[in-house]
C-alpha positions as CSV (number, residue, x, y, z in Angstrom):
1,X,9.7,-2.0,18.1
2,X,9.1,-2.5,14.3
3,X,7.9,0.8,12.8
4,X,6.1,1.0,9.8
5,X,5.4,4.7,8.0
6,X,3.7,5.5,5.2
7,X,3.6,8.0,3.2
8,X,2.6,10.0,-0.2
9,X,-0.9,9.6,-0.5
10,X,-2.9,13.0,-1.1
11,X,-6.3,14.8,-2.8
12,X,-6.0,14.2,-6.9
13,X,-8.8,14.0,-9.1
14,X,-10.0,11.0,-10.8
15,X,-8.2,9.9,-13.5
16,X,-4.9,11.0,-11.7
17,X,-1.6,9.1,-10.4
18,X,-0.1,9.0,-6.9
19,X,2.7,7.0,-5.8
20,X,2.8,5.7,-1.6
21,X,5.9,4.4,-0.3
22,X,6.6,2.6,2.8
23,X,9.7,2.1,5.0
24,X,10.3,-0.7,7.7
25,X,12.4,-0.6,10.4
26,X,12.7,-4.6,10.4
27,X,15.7,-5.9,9.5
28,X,13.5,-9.4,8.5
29,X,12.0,-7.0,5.5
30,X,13.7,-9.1,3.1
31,X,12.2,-12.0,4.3
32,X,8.7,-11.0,4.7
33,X,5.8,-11.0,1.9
34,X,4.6,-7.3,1.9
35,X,1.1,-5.8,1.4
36,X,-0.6,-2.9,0.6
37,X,-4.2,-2.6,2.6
38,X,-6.7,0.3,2.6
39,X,-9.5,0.9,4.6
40,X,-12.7,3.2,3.5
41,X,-14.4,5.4,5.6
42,X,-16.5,2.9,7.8
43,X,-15.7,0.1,6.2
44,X,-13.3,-3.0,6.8
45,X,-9.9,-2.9,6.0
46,X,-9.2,-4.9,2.9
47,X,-5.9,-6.1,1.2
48,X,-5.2,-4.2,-2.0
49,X,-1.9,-6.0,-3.3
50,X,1.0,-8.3,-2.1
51,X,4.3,-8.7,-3.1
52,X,6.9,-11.4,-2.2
53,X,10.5,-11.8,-1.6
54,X,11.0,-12.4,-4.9
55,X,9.0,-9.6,-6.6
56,X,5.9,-11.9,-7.3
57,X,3.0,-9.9,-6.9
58,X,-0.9,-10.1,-6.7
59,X,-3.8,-7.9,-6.6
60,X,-7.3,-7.2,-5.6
61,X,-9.6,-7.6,-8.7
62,X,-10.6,-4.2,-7.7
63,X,-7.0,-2.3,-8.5
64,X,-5.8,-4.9,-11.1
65,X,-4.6,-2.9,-14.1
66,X,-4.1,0.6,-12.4
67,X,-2.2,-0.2,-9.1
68,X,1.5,-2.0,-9.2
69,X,3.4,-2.9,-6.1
70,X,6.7,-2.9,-5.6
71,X,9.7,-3.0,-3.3
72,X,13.8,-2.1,-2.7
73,X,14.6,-4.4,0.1
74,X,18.0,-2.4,-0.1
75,X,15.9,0.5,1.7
76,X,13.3,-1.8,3.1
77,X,10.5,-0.3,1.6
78,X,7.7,-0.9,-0.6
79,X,5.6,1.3,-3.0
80,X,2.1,1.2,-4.7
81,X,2.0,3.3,-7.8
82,X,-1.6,4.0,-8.5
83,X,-3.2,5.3,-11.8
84,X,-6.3,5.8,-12.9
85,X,-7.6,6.5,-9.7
86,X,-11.2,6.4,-9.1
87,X,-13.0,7.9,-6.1
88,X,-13.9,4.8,-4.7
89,X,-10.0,4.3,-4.1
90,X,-10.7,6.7,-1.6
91,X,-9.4,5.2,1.7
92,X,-6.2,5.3,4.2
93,X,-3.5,3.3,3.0
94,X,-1.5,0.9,5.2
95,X,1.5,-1.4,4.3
96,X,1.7,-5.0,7.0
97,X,2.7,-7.6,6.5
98,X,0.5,-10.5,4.0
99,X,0.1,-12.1,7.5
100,X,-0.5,-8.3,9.5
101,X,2.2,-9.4,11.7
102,X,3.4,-5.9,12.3
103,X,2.4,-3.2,14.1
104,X,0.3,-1.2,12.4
105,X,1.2,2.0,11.1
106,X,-0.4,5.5,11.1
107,X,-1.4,5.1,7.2
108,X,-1.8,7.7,4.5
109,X,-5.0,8.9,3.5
110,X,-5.8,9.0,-0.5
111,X,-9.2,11.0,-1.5
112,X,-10.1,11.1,-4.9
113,X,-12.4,13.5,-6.0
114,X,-14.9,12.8,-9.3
């Protein structure tokens, strides 16, 4: 079964940087486009960023500016380097999939204080 763990996230003020990285146990990673998604406390889970095979990426109007995606299909893993953080970034932090056709993993959970 594909596994997908994340990890990184973390309590920083706002204003402050973190850096999530997630690994895949796929060996389609290559292949897939990935995404960054976070979900709020009682809230829907939204998509935050996506990046494709190639590197292309796209983002939330939200986290435009302060977030940047990336991957190393060598390690099968992609990142989200997040500056500027503001407390509403506060959420739990999942990587899919753009189509959420993996399992889900167990997320990493980012509070930002004000």
């Amino acid at each position: 079964q594909v596994q997908l763990v994340e990890s990184g996230g973390g309590l920083v003020q706002a204003g402050g940087s973190l850096r999530l990285s997630c690994a895949a146990s796929t060996r389609f990673f290559s292949s897939y486009i990935m995404a960054w998604y976070r979900q709020g406390s009682g809230k829907q889970r939204d998509l935050v960023a996506t990046i494709t095979p190639g590197g292309n990426t796209n983002y939330a109007d939200s986290v435009k500016g302060r977030f940047t995606i990336s991957r190393d299909n060598a390690k099968k893993t992609v990142y989200l380097e997040m500056n500027s953080l503001k407390p509403e970034d506060t959420a739990v932090y999942y990587c899919n999939t753009r189509g959420s056709s993996l399992t889900w993993g167990q997320g990493t959970q980012v509070t930002v204080s004000s």
